[in-house]
MMTF fields as JSON, N, C-alpha, C and O atoms, coordinates in Angstrom:
{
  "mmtfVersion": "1.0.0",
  "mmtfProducer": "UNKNOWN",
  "numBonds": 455,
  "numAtoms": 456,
  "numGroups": 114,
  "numChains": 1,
  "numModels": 1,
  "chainsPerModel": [1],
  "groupsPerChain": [114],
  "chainIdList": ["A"],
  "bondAtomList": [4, 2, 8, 6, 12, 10, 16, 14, 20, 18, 24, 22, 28, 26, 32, 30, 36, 34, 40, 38, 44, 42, 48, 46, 52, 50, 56, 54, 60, 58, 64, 62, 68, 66, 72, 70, 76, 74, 80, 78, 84, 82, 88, 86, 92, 90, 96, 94, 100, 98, 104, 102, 108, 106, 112, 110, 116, 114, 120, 118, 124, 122, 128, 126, 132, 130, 136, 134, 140, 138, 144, 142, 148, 146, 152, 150, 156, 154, 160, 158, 164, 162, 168, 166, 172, 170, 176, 174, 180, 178, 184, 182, 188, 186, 192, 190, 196, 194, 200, 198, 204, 202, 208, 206, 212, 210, 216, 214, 220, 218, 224, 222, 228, 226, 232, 230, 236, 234, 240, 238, 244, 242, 248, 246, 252, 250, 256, 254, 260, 258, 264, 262, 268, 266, 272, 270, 276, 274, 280, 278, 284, 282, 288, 286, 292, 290, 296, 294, 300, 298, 304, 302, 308, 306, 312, 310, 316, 314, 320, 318, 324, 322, 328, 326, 332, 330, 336, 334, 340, 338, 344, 342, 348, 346, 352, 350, 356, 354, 360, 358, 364, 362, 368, 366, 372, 370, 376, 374, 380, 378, 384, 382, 388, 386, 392, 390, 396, 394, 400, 398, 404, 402, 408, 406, 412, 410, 416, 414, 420, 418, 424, 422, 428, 426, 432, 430, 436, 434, 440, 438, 444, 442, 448, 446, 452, 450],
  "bondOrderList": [1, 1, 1, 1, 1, 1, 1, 1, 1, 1, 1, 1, 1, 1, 1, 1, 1, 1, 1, 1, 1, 1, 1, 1, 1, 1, 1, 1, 1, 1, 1, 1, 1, 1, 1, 1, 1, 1, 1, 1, 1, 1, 1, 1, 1, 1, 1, 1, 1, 1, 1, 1, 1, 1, 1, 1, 1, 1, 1, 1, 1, 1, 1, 1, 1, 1, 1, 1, 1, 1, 1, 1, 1, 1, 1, 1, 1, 1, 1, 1, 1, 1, 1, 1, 1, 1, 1, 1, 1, 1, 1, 1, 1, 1, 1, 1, 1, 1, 1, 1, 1, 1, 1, 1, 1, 1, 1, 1, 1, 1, 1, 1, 1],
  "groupList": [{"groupName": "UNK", "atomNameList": ["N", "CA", "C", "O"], "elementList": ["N", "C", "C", "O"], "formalChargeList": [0, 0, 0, 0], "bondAtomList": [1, 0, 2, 1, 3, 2], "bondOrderList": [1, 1, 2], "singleLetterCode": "X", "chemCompType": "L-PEPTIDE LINKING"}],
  "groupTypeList": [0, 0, 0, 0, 0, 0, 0, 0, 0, 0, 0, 0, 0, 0, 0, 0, 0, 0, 0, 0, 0, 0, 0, 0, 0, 0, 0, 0, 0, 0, 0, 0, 0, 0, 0, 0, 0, 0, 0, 0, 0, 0, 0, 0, 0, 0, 0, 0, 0, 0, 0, 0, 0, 0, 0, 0, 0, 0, 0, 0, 0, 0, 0, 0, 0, 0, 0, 0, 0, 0, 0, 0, 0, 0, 0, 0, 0, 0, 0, 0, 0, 0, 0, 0, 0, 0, 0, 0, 0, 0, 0, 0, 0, 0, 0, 0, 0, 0, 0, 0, 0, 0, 0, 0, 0, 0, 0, 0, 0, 0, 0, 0, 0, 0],
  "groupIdList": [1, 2, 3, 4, 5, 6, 7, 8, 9, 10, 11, 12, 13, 14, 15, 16, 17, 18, 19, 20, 21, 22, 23, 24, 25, 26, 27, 28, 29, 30, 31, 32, 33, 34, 35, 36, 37, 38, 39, 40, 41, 42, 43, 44, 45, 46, 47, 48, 49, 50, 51, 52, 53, 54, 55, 56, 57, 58, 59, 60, 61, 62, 63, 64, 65, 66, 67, 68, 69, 70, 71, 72, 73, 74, 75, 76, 77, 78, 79, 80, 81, 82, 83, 84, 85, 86, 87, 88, 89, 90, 91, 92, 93, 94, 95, 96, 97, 98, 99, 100, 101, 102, 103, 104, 105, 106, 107, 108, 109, 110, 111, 112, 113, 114],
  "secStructList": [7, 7, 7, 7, 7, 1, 7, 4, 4, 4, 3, 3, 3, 3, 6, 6, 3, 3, 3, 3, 2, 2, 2, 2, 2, 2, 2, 2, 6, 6, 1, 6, 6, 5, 7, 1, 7, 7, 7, 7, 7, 3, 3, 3, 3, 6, 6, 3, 3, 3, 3, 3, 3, 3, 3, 3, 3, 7, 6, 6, 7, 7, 2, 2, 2, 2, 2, 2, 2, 2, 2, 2, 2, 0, 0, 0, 0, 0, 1, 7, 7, 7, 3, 3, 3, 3, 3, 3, 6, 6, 7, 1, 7, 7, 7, 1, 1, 1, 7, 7, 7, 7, 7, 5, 7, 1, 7, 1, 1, 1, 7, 7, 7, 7],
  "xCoordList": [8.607, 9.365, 8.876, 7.775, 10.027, 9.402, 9.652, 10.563, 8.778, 8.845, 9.105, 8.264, 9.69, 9.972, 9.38, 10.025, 8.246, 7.66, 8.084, 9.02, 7.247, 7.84, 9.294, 9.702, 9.773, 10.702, 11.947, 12.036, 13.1, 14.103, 15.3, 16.292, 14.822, 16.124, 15.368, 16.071, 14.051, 13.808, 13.346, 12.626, 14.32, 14.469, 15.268, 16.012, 15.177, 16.088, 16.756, 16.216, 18.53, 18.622, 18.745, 19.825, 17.859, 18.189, 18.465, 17.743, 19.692, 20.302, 19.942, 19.608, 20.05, 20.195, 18.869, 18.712, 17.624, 16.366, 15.915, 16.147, 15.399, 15.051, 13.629, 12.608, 13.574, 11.889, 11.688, 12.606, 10.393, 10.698, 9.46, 8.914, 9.232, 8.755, 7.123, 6.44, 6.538, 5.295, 4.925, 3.814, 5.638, 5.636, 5.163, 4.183, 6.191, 6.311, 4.695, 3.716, 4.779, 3.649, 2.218, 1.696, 1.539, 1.022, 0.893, -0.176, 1.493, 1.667, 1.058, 0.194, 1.892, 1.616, 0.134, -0.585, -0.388, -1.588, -3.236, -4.424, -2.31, -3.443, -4.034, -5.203, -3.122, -3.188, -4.308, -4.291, -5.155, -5.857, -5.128, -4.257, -5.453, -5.356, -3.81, -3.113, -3.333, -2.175, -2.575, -3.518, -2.049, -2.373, -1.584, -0.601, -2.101, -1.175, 0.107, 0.679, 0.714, 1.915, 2.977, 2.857, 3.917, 4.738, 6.175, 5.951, 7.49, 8.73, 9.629, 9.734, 10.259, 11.514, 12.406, 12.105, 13.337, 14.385, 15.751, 15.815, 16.859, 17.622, 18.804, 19.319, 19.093, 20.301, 21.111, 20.837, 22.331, 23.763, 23.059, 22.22, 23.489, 23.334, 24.804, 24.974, 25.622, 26.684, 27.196, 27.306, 27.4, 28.126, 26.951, 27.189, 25.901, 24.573, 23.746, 23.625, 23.136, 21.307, 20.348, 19.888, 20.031, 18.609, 17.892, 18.241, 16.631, 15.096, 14.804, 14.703, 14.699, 13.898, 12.253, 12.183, 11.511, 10.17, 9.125, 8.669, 8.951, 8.568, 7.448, 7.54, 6.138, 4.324, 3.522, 3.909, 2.754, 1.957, 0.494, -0.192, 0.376, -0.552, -2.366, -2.642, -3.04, -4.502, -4.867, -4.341, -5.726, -5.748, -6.61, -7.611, -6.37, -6.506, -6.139, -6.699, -4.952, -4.21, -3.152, -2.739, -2.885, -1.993, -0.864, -0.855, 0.182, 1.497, 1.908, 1.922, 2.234, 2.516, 2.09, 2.842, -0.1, -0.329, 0.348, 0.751, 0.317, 0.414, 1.966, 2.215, 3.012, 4.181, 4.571, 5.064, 4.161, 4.152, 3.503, 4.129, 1.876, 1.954, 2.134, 1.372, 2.728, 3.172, 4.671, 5.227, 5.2, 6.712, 6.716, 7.537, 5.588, 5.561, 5.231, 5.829, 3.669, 3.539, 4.853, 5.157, 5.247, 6.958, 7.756, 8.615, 7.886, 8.61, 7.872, 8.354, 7.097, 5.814, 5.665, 5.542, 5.564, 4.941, 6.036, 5.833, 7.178, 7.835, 9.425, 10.23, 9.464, 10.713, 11.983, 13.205, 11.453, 12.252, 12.082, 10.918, 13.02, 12.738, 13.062, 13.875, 12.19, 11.958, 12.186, 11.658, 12.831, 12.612, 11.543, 11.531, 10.621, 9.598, 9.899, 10.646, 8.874, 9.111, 7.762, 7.312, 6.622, 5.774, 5.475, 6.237, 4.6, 4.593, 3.179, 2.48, 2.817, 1.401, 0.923, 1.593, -0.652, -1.131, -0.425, -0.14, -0.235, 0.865, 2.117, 2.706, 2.526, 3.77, 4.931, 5.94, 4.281, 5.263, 5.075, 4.053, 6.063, 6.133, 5.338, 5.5, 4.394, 3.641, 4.467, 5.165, 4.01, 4.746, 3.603, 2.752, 3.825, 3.21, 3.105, 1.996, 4.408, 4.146, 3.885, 2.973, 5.466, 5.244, 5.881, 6.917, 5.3, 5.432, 7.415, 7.765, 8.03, 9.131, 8.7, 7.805, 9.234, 8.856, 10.653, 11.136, 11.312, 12.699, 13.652, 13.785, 14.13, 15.127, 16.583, 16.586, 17.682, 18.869, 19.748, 20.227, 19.943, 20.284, 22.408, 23.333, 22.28, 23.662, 24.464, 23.931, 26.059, 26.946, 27.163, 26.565, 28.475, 28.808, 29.753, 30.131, 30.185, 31.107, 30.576, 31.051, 29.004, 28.33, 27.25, 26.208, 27.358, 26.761, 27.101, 27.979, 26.461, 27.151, 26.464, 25.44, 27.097, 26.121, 26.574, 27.751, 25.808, 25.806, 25.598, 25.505],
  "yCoordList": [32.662, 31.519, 30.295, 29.745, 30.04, 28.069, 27.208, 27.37, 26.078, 25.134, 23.501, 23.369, 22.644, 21.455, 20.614, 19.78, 20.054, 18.841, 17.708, 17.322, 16.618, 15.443, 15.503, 16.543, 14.387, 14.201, 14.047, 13.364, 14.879, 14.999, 14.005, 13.622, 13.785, 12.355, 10.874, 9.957, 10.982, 10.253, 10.105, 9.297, 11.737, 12.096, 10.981, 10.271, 10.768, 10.446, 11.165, 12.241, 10.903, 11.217, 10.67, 10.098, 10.564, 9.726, 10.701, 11.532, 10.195, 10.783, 12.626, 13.397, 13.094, 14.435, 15.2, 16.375, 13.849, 14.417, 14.309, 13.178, 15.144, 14.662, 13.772, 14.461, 13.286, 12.511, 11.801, 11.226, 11.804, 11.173, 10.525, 10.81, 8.925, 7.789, 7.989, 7.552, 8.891, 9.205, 9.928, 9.599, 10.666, 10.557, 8.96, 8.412, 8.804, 7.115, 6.988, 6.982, 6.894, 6.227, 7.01, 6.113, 8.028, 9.102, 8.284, 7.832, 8.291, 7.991, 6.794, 6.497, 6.215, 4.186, 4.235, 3.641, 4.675, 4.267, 4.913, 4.942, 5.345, 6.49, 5.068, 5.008, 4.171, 3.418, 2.12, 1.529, 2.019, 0.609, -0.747, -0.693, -1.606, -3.216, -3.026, -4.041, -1.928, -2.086, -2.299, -1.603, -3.091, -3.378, -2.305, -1.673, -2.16, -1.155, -1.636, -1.071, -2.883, -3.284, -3.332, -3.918, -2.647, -2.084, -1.6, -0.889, -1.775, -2.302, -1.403, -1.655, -0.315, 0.622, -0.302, -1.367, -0.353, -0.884, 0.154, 0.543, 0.358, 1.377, 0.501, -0.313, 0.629, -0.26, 0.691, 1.858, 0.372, 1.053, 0.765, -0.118, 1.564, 1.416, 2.245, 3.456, 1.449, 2.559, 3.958, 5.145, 3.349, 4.402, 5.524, 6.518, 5.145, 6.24, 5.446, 4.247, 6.036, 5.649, 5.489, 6.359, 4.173, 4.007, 3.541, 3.276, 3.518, 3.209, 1.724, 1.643, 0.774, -0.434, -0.459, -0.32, -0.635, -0.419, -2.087, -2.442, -2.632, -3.914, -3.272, -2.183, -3.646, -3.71, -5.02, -5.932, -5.194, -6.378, -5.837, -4.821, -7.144, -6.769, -7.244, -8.427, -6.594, -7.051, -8.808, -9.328, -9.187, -10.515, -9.985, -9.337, -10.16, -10.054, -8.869, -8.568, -8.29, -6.767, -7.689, -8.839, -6.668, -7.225, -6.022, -4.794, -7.197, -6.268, -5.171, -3.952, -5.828, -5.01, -3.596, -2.621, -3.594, -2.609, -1.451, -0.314, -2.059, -1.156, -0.936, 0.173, -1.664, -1.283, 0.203, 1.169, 0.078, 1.596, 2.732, 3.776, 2.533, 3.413, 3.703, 4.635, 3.368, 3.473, 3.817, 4.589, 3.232, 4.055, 5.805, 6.723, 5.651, 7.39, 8.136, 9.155, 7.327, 8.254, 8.833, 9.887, 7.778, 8.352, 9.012, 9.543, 9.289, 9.917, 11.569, 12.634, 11.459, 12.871, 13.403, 14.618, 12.755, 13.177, 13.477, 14.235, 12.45, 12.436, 13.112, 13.865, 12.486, 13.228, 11.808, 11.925, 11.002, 10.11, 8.88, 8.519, 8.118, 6.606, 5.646, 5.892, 4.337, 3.506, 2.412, 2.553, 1.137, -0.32, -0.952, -0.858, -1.627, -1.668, -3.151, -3.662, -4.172, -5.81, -6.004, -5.496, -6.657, -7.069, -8.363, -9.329, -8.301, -9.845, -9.709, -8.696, -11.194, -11.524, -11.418, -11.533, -11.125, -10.858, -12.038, -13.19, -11.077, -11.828, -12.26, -13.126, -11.425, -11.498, -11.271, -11.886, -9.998, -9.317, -9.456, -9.268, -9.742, -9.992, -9.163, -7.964, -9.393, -8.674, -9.167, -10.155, -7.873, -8.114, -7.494, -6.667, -8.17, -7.556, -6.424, -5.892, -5.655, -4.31, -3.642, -3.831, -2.028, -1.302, -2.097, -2.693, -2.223, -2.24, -1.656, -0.481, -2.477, -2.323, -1.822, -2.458, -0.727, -0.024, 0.124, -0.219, 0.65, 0.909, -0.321, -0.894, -0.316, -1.627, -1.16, -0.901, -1.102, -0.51, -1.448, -2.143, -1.402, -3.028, -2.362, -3.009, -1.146, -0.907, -1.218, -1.192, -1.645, -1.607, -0.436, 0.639, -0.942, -0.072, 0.848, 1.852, 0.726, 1.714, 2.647, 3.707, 1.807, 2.586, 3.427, 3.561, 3.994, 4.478, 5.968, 6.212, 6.732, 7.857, 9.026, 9.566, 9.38, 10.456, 11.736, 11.975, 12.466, 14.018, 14.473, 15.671],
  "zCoordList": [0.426, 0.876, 0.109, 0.078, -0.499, -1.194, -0.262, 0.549, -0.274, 0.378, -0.307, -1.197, -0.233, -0.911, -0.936, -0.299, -1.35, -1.799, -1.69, -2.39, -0.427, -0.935, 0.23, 0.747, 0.402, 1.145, 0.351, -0.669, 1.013, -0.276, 0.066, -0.553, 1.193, 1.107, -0.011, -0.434, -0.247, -1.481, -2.702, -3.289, -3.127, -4.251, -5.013, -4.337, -6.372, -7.243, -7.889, -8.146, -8.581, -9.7, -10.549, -10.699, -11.417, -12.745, -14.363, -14.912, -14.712, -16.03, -15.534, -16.432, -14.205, -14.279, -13.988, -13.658, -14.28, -14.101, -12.344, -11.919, -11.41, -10.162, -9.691, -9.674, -9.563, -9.146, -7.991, -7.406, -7.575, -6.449, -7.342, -8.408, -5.764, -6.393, -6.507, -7.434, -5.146, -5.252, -7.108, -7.524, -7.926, -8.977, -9.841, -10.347, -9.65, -10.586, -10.195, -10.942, -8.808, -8.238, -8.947, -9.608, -9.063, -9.12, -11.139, -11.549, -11.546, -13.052, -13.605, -14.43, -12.786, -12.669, -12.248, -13.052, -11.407, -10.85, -11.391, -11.071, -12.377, -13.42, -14.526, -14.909, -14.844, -15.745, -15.1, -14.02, -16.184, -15.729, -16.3, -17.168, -15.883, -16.113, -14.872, -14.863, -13.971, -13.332, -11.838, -11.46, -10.984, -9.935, -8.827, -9.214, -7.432, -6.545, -6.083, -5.151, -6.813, -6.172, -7.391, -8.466, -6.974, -7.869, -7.2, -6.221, -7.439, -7.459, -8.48, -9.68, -7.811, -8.151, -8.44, -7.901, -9.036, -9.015, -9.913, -11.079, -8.526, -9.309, -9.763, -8.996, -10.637, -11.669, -12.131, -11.855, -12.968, -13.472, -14.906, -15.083, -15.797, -17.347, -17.779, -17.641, -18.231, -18.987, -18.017, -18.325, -16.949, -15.907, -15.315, -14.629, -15.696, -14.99, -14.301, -14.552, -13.409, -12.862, -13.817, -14.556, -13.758, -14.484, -13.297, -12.147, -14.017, -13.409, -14.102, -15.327, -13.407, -14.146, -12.816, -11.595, -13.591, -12.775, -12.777, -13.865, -11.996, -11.805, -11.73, -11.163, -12.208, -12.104, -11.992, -12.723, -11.41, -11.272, -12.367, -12.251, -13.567, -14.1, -13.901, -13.701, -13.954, -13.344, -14.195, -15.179, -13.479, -14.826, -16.044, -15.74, -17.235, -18.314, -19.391, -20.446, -18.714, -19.006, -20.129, -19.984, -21.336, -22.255, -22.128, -22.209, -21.857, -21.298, -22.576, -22.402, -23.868, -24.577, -24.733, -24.724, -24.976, -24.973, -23.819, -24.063, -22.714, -21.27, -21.114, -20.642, -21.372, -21.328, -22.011, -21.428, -23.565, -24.725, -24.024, -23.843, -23.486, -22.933, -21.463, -21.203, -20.49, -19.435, -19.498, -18.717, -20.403, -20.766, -21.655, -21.644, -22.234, -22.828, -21.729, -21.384, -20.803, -19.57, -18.463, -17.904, -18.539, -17.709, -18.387, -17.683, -19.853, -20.123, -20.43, -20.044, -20.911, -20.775, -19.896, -20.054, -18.154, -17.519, -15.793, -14.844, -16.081, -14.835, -15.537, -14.989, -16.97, -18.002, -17.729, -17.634, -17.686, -17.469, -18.066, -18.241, -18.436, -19.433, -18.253, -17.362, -18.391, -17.521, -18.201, -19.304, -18.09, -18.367, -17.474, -16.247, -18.243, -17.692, -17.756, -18.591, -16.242, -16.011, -16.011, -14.984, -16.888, -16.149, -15.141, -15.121, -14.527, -13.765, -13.612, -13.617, -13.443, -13.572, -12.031, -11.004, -12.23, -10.536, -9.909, -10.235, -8.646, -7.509, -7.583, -6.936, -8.609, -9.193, -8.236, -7.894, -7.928, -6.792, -5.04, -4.381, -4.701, -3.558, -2.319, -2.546, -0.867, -0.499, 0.867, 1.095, 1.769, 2.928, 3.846, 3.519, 5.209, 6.354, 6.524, 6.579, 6.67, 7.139, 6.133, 5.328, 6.145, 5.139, 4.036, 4.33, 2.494, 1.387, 0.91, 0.803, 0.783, 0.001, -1.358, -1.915, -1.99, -3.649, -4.081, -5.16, -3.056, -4.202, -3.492, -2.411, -4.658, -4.446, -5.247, -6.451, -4.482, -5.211, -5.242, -4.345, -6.519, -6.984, -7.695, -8.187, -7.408, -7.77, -6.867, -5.757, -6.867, -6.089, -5.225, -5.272, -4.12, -3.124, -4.001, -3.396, -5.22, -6.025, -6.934, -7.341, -7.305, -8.045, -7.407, -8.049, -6.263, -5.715, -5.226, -4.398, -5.716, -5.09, -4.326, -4.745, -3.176, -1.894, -2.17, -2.441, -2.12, -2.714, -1.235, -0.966]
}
């Protein structure tokens, strides 16, 4: 008997590939100069699901280096291409409770339930 990993109502699909965010997450958090607050964001590209990924960077992290490789790590490791945002510590917004990570930034047309 297989069993499913991960909760599948927050699976993604992006361009056909499946992932869920504990991935992203799991990837992202391997990397130094990156802070634990970090921001899914699902967007339309040319009639598909993309991934744009918001990171908060540690102070004195140089985005460039960490963008190249944090975009190969997602594509190596989760099989997926990411637009990457950096923002400087405290960039990203912090909340009381639980932590907001995905943010679905597509329309009610571009959205579609399987």
């Amino acid at each position: 008997m297989s069993r499913v990993k991960g909760r599948t109502d927050d699976m993604m699909i992006i361009r056909g590939v499946n992932v869920f965010p504990s991935e992203i997450e799991r990837v992202l958090l391997q990397q130094p100069g990156v802070t634990p607050h970090y921001q899914i964001h699902r967007i339309q590209r040319a009639g598909l699901d993309a991934l744009e990924l918001h990171i908060e960077l540690e102070t004195g992290t140089v985005a460039e280096d960490l963008k190249r490789i944090i975009c190969h790590a997602m594509k190596t490791e989760c099989l997926i291409s990411v637009d990457l945002v950096c923002h400087p510590p405290y960039g990203l917004p912090r909340s009381e409770g639980k932590a907001v990570r995905i943010i679905d930034r597509r329309t009610a047309s571009e959205k579609k339930f399987v």
